[in-house]
N, C-alpha and C positions, 0 to 999 in steps of 0.2 A: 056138596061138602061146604059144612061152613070156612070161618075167616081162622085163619092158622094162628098161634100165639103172637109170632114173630109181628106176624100182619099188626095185631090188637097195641099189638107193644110200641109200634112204628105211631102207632094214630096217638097213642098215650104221648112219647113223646113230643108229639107237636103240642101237643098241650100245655105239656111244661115248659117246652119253649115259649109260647103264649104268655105264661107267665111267669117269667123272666127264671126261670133256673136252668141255667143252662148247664150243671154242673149233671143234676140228675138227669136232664134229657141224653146228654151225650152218657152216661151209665147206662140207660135203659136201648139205648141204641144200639153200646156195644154188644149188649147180654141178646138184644133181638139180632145180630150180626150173626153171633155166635149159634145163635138157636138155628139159623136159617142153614148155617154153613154145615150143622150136624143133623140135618134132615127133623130137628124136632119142630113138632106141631102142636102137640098136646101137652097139659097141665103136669098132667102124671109123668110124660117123657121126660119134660124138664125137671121136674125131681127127681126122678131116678139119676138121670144123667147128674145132677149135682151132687146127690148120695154119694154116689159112687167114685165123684172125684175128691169128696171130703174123705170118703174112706182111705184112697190112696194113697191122698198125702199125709194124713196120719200113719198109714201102713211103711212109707218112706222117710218116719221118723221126723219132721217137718213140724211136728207139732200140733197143736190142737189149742182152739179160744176156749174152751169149754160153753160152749152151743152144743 
């Protein structure tokens, strides 16, 4: 099996560390945190799993950017 999202995401971020943004490495860090702690690997996982939580929190009246 290849290298899991999370994995890809962790390497991306040294990158951006590399050069010098450290604002979007620690972003892309959390979101691979996040991805590892909910068992996603795949591209598609990670969308679903976002879908679904954009849908909720408009569902919870929360509102909506129009995205």
């Amino acid at each position: 099996m290849g290298e899991k999202l999370w994995e890809k995401m962790q390497k991306t971020a040294d990158v951006l560390h590399w050069l010098g943004k450290y604002q979007e490495r620690d972003a892309i860090i959390l979101a691979s945190r996040l991805m590892r702690a909910k068992g996603i690997e795949e591209m598609d996982e990670w969308e679903n799993f976002v879908t679904s939580q954009e849908k909720l929190f408009v569902a919870q009246g929360k509102g909506h950017d129009g995205a």
